[in-house]
C-alpha beads as a LAMMPS data file, in Angstrom:
LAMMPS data file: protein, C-alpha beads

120 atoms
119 bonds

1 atom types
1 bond types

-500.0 500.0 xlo xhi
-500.0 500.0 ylo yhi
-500.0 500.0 zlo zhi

Masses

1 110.0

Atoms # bond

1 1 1 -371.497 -106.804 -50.278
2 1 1 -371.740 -103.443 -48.713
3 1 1 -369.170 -100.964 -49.297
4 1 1 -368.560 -97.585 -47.640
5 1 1 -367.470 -94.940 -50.635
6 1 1 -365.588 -92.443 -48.191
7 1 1 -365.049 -88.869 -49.452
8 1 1 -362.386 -86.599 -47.704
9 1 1 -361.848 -83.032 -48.255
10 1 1 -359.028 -80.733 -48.328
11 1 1 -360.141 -77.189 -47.677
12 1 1 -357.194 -75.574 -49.573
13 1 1 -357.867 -77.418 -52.308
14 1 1 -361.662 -77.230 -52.686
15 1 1 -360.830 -73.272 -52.183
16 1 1 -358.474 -73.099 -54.993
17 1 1 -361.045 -74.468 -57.474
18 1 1 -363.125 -71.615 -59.374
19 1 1 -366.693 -71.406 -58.738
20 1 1 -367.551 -73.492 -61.747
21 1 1 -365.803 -76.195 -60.543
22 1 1 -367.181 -75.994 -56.985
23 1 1 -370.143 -76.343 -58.890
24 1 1 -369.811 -79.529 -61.191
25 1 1 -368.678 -81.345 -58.267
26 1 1 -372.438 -80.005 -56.649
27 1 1 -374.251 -81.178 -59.711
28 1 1 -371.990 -84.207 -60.122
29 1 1 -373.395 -85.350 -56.432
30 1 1 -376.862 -84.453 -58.175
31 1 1 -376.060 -86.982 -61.098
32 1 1 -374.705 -89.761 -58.953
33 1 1 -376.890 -90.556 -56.848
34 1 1 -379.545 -90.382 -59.533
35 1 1 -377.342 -93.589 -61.251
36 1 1 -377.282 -94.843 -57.605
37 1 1 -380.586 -95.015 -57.175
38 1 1 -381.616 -96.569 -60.427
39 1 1 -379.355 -99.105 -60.484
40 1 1 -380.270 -99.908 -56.839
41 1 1 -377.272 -99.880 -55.420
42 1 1 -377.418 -96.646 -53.171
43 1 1 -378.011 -97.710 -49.386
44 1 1 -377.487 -94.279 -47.640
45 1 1 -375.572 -91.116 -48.020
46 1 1 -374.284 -88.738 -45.966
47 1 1 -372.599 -85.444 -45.498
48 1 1 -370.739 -84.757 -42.569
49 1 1 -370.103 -81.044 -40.983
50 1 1 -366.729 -79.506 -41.250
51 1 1 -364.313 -81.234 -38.345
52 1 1 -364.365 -77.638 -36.366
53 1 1 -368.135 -78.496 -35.535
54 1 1 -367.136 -81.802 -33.634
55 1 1 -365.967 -82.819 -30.702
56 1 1 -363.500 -85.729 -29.676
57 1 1 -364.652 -87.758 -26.466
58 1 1 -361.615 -89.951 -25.038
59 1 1 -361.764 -91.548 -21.465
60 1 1 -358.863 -90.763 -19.147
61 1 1 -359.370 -91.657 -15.300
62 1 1 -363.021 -92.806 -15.722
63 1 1 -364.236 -90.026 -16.966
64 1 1 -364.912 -88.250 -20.150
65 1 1 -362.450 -86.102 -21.548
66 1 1 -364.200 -83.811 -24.469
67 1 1 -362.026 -81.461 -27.211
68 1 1 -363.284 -79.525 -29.967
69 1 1 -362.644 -80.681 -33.764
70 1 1 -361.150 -83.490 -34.888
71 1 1 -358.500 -85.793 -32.843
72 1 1 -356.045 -85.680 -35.624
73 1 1 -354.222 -82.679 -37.085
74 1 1 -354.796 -83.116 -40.590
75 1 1 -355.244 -80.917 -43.903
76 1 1 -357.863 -83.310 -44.825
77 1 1 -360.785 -84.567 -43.326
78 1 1 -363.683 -87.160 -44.194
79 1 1 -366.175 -85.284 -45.638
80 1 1 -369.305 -87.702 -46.427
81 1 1 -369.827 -91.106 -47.376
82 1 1 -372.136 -93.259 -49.867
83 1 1 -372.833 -96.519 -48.177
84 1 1 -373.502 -99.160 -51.415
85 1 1 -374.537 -102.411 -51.623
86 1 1 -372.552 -103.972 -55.335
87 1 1 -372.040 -107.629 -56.263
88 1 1 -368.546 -106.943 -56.293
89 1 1 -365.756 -104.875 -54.912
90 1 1 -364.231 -104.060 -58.253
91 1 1 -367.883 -102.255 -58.610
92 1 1 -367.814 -100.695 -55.573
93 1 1 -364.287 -99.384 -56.951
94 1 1 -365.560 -98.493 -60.420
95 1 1 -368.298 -96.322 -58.169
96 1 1 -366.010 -94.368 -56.218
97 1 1 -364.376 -93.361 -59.341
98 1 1 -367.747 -91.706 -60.423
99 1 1 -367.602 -89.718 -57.499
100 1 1 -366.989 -85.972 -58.572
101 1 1 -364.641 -85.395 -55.815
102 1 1 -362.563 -88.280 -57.082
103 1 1 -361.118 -85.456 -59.403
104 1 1 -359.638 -83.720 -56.627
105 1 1 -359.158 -85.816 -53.930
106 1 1 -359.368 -89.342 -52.957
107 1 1 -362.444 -91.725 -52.252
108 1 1 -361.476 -94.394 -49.557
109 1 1 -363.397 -97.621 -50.797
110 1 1 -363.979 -99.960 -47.687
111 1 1 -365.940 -103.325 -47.233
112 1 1 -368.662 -103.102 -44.037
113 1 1 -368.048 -105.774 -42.045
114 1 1 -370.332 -105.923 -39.619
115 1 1 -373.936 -104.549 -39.672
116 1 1 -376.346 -104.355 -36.661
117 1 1 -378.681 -107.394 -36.743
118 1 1 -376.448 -109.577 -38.693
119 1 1 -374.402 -112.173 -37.373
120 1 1 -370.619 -112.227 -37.641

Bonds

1 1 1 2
2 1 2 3
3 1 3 4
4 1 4 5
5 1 5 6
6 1 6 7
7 1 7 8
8 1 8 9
9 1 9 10
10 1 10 11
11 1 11 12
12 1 12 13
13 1 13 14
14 1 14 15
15 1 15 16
16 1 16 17
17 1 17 18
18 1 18 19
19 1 19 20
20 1 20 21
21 1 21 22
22 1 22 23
23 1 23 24
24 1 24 25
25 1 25 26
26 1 26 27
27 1 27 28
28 1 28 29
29 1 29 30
30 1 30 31
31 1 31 32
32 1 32 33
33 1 33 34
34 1 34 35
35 1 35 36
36 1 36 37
37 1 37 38
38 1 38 39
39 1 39 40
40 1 40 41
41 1 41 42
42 1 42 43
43 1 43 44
44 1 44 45
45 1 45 46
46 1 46 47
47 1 47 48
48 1 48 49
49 1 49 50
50 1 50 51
51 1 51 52
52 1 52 53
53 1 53 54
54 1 54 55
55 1 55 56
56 1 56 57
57 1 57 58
58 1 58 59
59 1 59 60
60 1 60 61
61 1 61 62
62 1 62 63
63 1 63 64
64 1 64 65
65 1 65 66
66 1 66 67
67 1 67 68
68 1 68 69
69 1 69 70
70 1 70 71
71 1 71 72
72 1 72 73
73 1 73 74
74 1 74 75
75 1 75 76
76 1 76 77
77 1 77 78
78 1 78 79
79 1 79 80
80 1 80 81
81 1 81 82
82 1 82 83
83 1 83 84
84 1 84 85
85 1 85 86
86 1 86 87
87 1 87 88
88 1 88 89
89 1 89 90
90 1 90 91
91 1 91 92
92 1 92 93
93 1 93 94
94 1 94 95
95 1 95 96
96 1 96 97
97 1 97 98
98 1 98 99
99 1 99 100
100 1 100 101
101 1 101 102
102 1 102 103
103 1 103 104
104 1 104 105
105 1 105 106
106 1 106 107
107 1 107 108
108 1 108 109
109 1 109 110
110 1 110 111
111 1 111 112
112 1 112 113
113 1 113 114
114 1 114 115
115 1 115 116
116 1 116 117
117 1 117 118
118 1 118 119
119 1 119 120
């Protein structure tokens, strides 16, 4: 099963942390996708600019309607993801709990249900 490890980030927060611990959560990315990897369960991962770099595309009359950032207001924002592929989803949680930014904020755990090229 394929599970989406979803990391968010709250910028207040993450700026309240001293540079050490800035850094362990650098080097703790470092160590897991090392385990990841070895164990075979690391699909993809990815890091995802900070929400003021993106732009929200809704339709309203036919026609595109673009805004900078994010659509919703929030302190905290989805930062990255590991996409893994465990034998269970009490691994996939055990996982996400390895995730250095577990520490400080939360890691969303959710189940991919659909995949392009796979049947539903």
């Amino acid at each position: 099963m394929k599970y989406m490890l979803v990391m968010h980030m709250n910028p207040v927060l993450w700026d309240g942390l001293s540079e050490d611990e800035q850094q362990a959560v650098y080097a703790g990315h470092g160590d897991f996708m090392k385990l990841l990897k070895e164990s075979g369960e690391l699909v993809t991962t990815q890091a995802l600019a900070e929400p003021e770099k993106s732009t929200t595309v809704k339709v309203r009359d036919g026609g595109p309607v673009l805004s900078d950032g994010p659509y919703l207001e929030s302190k905290e924002f989805v930062c990255g993801l590991y996409l893994v592929d465990v034998e269970t989803k009490a691994r996939a949680i055990e996982l996400a709990g390895l995730i250095p930014d577990a520490r400080h904020t939360g890691i969303e755990v959710r189940q991919v249900m659909f995949e392009q090229g796979l049947e539903m």
